[in-house]
C-alpha positions as CSV (number, residue, x, y, z in Angstrom):
1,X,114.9,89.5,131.3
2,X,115.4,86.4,133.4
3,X,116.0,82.9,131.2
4,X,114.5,80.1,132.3
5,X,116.2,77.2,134.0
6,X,114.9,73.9,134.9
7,X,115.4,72.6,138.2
8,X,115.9,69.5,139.4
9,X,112.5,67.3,140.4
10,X,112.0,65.3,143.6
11,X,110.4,63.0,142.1
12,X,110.5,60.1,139.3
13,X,112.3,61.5,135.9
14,X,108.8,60.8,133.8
15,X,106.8,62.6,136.0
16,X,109.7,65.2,136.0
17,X,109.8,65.5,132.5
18,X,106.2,65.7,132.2
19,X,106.3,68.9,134.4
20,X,108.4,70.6,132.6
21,X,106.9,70.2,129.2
22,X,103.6,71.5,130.8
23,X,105.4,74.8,132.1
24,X,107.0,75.1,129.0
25,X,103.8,75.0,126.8
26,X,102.1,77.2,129.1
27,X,105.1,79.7,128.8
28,X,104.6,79.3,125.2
29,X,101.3,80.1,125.4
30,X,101.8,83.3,127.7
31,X,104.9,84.1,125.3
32,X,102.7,84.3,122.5
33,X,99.4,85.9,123.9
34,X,101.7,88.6,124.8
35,X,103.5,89.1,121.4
36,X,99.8,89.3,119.7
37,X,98.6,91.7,122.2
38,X,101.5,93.8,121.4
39,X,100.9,93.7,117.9
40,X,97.2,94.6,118.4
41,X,98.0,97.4,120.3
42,X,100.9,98.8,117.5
43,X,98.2,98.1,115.2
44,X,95.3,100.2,117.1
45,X,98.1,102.9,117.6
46,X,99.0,103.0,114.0
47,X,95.3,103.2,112.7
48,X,94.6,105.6,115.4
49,X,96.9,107.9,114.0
50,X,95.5,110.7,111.5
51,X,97.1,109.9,108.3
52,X,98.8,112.8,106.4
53,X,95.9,114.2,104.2
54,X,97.6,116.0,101.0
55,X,97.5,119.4,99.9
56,X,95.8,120.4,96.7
57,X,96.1,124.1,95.6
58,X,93.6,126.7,95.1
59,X,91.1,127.2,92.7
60,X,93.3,130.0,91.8
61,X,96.3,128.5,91.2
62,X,94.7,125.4,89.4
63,X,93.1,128.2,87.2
64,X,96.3,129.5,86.5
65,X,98.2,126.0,85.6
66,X,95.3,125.4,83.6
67,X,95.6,128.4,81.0
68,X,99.2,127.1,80.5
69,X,99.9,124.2,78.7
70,X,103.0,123.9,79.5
71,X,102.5,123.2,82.9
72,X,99.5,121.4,82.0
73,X,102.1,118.9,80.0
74,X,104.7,119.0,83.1
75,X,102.1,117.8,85.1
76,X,101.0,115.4,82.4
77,X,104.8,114.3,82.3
78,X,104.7,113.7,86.1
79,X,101.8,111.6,86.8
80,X,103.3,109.4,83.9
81,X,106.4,108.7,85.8
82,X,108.6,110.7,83.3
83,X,111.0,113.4,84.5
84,X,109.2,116.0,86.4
85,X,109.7,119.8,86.2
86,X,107.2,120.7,88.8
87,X,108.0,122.0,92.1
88,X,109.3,119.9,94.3
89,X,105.9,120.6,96.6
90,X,103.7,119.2,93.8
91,X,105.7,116.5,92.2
92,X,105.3,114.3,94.6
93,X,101.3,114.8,94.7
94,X,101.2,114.2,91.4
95,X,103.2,111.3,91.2
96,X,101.4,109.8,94.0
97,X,97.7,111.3,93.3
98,X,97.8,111.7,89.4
99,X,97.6,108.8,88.0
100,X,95.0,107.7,90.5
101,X,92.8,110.3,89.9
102,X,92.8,109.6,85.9
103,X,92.2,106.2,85.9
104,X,89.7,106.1,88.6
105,X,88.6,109.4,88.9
106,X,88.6,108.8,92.5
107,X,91.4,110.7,95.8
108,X,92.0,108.0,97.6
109,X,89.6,108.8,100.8
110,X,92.2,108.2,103.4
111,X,94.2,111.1,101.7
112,X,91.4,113.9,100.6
113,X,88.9,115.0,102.2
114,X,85.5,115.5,100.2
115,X,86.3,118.9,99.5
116,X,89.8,118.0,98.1
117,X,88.3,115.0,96.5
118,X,85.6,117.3,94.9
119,X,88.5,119.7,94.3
120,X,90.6,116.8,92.4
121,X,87.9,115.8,90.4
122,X,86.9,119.2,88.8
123,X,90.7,119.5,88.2
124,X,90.8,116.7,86.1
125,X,87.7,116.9,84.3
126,X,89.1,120.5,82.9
127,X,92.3,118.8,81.9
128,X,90.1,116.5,79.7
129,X,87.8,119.3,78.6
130,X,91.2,122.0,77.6
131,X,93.7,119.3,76.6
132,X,91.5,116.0,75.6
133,X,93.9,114.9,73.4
134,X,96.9,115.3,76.0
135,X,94.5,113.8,78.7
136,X,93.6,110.8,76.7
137,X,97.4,109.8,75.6
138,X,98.2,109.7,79.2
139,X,95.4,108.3,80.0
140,X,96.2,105.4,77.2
141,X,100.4,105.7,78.5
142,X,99.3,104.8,82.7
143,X,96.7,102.2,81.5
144,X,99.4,100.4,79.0
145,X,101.4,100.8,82.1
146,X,99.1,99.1,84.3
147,X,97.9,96.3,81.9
148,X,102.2,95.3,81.3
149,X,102.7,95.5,85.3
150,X,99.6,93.0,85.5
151,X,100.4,90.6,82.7
């Protein structure tokens, strides 16, 4: 990259000087046009790329968590922020995901597709129908959570 360096004017200083605060401005102004462009395209690049979508298990497997409560209450444990004893390919989801989808009952829809989302919901609503109790304390635990974080 080349620096800029003034040269000397053939003319009187004030008209000189007046030069080369005009090419400086407009260098400023290129400078600049050219950083935003650059950030436009980075950002049109970014939002281009498809976003990880998550991976929700089975209906099988969610079956199968379900008639346990002891992986019901790991999971419980995990979307509270509290030690998690889940596999390391779920514990992340639910840390992420869970506390999300109690509160607002809602995948977020750059993450899930419909079917997910649908998939997510159902998953919840069981955990509320088999465990209300458990599903309500943690439901009272993330929005205590949220309400200190806010005030």
């Amino acid at each position: 990259m080349s620096t800029f360096t003034p040269k000397k004017c053939s003319g009187s200083q004030v008209s000189c000087g007046i030069l080369l605060h005009i090419i400086s401005d407009e260098m400023v102004r290129v400078m600049l046009t050219m950083v935003v462009a650059l950030l436009a395209l980075a950002s049109q690049a970014q939002a281009a790329r498809p976003r990880p979508r998550i991976k929700i298990p089975s209906r099988v497997e969610l079956e199968v968590a379900l008639n346990n409560p002891s992986t019901v209450d790991k999971a419980l444990a995990c979307i509270e922020g509290l030690p998690c004893d889940m596999p390391q390919e779920y514990a992340p989801l639910l840390r992420r995901l869970g506390p999300e989808l109690i509160m607002r009952r809602a995948c977020p829809a750059q993450l899930c597709t419909r079917e997910q989302a649908k998939q997510a919901r159902w998953l919840i609503a069981q955990i509320q129908e088999r465990y209300p109790r458990k599903f309500f304390n943690t439901l009272n635990r993330l929005a205590k959570r949220n309400y200190q974080t806010l005030g």
